[in-house]
VODREN-322303 format. One record per residue: chain; x, y, z of N, C-alpha, C in turn; residue in three letters. Coordinates in Angstrom, 2 decimals. Layout:
<node mol="A" n_east="X" n_north="Y" n_up="Z" ca_east="X" ca_north="Y" ca_up="Z" c_east="X" c_north="Y" c_up="Z" type="Ala"/>
...
//
This chain:
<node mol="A" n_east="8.01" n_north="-7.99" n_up="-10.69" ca_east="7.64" ca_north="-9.28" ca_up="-10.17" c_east="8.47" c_north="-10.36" c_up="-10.83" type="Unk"/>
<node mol="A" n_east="8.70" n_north="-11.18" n_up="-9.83" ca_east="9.61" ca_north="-12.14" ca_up="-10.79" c_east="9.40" c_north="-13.29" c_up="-10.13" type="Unk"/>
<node mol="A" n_east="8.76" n_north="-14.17" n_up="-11.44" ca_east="7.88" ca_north="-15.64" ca_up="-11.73" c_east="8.64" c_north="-16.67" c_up="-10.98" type="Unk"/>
<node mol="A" n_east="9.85" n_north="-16.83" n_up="-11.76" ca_east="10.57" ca_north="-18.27" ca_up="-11.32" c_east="12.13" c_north="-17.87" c_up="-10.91" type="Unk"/>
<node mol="A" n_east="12.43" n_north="-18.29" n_up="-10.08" ca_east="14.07" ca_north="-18.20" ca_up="-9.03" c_east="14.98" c_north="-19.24" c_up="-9.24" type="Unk"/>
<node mol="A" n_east="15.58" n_north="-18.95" n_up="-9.31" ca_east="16.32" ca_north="-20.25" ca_up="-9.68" c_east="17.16" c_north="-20.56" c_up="-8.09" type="Unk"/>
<node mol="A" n_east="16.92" n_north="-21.94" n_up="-7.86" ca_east="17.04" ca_north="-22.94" ca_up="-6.67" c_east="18.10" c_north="-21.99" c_up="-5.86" type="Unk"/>
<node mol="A" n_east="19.48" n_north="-21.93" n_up="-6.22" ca_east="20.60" ca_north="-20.82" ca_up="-5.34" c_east="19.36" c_north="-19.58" c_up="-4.64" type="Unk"/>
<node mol="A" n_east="18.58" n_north="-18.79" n_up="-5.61" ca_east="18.62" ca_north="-17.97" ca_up="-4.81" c_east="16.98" c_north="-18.08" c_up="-4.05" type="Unk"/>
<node mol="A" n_east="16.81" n_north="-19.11" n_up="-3.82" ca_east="15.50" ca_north="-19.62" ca_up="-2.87" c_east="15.56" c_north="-19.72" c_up="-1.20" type="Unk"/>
<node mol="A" n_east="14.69" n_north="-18.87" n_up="-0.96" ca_east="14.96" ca_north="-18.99" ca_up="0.52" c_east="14.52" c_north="-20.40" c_up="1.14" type="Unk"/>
<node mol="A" n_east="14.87" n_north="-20.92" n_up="2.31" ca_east="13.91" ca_north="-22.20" ca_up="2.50" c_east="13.99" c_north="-21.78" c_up="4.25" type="Unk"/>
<node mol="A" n_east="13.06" n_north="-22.58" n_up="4.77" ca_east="12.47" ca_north="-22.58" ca_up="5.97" c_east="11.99" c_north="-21.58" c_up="6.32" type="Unk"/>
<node mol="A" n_east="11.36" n_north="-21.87" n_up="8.12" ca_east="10.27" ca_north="-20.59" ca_up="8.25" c_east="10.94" c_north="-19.44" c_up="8.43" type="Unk"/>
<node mol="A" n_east="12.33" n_north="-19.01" n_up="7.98" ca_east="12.42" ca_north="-16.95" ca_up="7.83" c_east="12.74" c_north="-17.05" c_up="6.55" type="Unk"/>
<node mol="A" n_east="12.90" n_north="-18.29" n_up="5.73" ca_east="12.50" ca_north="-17.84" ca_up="4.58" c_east="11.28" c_north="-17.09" c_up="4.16" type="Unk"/>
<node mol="A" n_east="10.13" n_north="-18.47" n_up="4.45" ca_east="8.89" ca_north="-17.83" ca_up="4.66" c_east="8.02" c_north="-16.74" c_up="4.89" type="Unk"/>
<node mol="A" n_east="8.85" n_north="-16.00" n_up="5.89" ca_east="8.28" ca_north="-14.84" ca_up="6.57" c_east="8.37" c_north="-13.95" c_up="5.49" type="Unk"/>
<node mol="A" n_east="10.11" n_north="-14.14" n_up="5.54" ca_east="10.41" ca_north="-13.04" ca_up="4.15" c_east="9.60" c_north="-12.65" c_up="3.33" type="Unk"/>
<node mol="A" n_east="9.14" n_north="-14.12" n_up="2.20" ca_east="8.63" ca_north="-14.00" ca_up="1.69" c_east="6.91" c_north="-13.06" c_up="1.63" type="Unk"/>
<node mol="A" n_east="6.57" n_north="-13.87" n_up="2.95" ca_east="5.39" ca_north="-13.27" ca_up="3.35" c_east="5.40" c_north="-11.99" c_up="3.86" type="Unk"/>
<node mol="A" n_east="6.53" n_north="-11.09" n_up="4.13" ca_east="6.95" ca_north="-9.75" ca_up="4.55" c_east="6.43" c_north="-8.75" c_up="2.85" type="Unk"/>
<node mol="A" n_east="7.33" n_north="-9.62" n_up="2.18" ca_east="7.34" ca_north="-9.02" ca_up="0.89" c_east="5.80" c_north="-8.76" c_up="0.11" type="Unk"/>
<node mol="A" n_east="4.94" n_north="-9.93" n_up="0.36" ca_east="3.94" ca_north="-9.64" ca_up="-0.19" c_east="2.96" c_north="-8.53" c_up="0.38" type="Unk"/>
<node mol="A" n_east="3.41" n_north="-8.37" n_up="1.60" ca_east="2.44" ca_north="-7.06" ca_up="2.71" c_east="3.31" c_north="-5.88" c_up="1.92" type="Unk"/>
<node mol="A" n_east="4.30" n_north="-6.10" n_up="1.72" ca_east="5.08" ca_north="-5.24" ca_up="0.91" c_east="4.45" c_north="-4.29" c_up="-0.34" type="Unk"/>
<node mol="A" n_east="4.33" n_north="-5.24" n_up="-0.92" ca_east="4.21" ca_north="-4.94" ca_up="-2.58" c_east="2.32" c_north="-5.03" c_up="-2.60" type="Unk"/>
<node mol="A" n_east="1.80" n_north="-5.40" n_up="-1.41" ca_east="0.18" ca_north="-5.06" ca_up="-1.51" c_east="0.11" c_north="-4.02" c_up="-1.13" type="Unk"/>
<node mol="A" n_east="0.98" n_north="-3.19" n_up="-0.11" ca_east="0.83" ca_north="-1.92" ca_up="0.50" c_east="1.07" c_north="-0.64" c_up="-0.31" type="Unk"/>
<node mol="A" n_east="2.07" n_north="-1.06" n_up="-0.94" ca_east="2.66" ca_north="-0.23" ca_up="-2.49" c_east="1.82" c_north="-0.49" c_up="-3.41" type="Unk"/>
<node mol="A" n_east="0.94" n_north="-1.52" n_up="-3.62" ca_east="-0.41" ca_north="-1.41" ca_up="-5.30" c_east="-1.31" c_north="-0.20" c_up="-4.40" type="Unk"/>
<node mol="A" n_east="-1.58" n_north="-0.64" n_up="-3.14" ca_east="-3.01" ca_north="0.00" ca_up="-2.38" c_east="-2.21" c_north="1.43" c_up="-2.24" type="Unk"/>
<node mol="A" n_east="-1.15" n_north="2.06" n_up="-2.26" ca_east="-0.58" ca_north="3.74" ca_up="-2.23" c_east="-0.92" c_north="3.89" c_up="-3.42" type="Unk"/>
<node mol="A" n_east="-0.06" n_north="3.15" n_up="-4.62" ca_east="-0.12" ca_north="4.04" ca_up="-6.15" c_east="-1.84" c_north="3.86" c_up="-6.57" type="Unk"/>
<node mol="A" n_east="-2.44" n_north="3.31" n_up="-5.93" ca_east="-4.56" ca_north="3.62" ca_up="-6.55" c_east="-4.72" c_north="4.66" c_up="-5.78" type="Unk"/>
<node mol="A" n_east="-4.30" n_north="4.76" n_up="-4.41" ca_east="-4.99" ca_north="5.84" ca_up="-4.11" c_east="-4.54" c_north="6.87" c_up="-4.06" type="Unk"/>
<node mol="A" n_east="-3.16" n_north="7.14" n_up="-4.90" ca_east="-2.74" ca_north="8.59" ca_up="-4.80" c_east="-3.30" c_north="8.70" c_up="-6.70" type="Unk"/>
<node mol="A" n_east="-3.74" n_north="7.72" n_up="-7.49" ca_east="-4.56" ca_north="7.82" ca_up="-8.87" c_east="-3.86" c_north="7.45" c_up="-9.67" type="Unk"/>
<node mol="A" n_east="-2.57" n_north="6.84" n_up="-9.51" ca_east="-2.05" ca_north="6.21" ca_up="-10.51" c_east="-2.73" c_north="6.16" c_up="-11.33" type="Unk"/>
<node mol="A" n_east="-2.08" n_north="6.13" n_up="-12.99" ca_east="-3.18" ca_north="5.99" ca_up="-13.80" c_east="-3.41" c_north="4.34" c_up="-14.70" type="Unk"/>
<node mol="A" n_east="-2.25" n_north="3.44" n_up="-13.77" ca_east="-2.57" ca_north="2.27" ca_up="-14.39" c_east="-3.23" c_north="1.35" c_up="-13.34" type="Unk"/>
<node mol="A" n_east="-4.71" n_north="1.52" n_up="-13.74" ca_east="-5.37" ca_north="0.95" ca_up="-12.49" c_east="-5.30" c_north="-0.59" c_up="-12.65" type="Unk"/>
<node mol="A" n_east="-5.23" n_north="-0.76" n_up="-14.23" ca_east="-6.00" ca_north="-2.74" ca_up="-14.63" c_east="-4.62" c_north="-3.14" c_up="-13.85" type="Unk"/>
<node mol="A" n_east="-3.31" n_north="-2.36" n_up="-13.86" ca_east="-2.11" ca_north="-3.51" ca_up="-13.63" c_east="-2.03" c_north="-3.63" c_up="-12.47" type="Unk"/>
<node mol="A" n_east="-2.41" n_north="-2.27" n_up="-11.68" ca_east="-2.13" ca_north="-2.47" ca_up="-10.30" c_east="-3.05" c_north="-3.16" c_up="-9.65" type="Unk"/>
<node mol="A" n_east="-4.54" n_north="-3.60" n_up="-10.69" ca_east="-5.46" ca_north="-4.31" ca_up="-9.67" c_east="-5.00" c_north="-5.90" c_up="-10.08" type="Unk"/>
<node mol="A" n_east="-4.09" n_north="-5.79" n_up="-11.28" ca_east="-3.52" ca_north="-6.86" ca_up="-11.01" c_east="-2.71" c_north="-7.46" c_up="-10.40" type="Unk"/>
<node mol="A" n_east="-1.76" n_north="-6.65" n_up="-10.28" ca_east="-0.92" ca_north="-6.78" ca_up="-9.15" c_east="-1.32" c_north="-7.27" c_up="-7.81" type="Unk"/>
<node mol="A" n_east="-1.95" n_north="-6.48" n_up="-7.33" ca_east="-2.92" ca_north="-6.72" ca_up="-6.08" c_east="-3.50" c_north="-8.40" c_up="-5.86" type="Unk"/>
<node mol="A" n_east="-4.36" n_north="-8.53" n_up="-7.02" ca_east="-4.75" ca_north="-10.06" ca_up="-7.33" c_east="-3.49" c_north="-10.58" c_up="-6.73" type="Unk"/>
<node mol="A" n_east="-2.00" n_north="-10.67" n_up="-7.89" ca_east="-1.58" ca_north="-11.93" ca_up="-7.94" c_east="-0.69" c_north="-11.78" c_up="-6.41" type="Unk"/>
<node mol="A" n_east="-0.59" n_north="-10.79" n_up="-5.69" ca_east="0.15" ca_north="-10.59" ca_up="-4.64" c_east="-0.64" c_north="-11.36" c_up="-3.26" type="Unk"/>
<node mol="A" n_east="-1.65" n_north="-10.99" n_up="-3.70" ca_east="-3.12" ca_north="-11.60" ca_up="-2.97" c_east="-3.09" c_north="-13.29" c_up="-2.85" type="Unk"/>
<node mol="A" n_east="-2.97" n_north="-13.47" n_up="-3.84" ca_east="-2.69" ca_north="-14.95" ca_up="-3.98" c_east="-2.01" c_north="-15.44" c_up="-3.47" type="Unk"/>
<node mol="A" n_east="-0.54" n_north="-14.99" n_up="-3.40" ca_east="0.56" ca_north="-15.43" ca_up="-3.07" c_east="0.91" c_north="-15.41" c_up="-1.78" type="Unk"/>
<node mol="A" n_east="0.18" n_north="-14.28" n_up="-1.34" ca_east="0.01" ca_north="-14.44" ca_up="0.47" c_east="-0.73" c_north="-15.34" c_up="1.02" type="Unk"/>
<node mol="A" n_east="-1.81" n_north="-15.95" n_up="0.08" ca_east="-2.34" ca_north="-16.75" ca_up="0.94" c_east="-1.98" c_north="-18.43" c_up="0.49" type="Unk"/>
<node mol="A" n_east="-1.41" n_north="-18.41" n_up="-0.01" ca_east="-0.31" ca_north="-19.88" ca_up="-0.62" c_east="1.12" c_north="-19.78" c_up="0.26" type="Unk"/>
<node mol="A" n_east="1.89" n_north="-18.68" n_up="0.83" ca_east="2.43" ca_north="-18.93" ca_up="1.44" c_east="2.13" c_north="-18.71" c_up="3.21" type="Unk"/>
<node mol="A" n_east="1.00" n_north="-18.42" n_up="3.38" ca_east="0.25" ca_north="-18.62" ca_up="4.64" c_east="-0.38" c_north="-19.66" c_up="5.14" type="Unk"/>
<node mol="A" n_east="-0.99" n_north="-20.52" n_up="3.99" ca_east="-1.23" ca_north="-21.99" ca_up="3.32" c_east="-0.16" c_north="-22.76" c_up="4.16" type="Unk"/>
<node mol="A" n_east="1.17" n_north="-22.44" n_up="3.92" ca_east="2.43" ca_north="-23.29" ca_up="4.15" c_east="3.12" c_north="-22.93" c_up="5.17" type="Unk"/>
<node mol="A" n_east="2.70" n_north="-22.18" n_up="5.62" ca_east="3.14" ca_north="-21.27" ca_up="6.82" c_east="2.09" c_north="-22.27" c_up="7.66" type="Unk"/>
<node mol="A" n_east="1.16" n_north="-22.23" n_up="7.70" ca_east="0.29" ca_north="-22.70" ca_up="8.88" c_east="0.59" c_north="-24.40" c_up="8.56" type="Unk"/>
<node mol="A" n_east="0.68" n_north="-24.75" n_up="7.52" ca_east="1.31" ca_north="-26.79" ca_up="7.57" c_east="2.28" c_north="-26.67" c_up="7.72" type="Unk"/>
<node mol="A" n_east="3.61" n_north="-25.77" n_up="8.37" ca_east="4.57" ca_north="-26.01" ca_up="8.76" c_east="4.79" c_north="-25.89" c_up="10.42" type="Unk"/>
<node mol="A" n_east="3.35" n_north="-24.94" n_up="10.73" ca_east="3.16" ca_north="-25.10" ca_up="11.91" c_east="2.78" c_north="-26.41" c_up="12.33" type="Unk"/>
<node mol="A" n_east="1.81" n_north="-26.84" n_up="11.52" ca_east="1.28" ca_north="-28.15" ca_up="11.71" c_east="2.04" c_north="-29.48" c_up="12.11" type="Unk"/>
<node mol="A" n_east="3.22" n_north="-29.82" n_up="10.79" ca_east="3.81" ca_north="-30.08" ca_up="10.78" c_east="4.87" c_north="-30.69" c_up="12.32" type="Unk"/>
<node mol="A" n_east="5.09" n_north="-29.18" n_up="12.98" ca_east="6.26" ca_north="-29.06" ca_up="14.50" c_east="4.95" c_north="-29.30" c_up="15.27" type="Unk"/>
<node mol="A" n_east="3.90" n_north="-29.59" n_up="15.19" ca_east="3.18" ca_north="-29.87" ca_up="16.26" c_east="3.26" c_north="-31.32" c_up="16.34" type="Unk"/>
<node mol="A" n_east="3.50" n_north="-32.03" n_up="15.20" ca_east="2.89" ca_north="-33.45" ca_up="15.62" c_east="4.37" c_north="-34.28" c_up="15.25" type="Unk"/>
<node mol="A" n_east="5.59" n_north="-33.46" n_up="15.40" ca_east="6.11" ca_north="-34.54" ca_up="15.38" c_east="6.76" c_north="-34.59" c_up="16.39" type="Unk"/>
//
């Protein structure tokens, strides 16, 4: 996982977005395989899960005010 990007390699607009939001279905689909095949590091992967969790819905957050956004102007 990696915290902070530096500006060059930031995606911007909505296929940035998607991307981004591709990635997190990504990496939630991969915590939810390694629990249920028993991985044995459950605390990280339920952390994982959390912070991936989060992050989908902060960039779904911005995803839907960017819809917002092309509606009213």
């Amino acid at each position: 996982m990696t915290a902070l990007r530096a500006p060059e390699d930031q995606t911007t607009g909505r296929e940035g977005l998607q991307c981004e939001i591709d990635r997190c279905h990504a990496e939630i689909a991969e915590a939810q395989r390694l629990l249920r095949a028993g991985h044995p590091d459950v605390q990280g992967l339920c952390l994982a899960l959390s912070d991936w969790s989060a992050e989908l819905r902060i960039l779904e957050r911005e995803e839907r005010d960017l819809r917002l956004e092309g509606t009213n102007s």
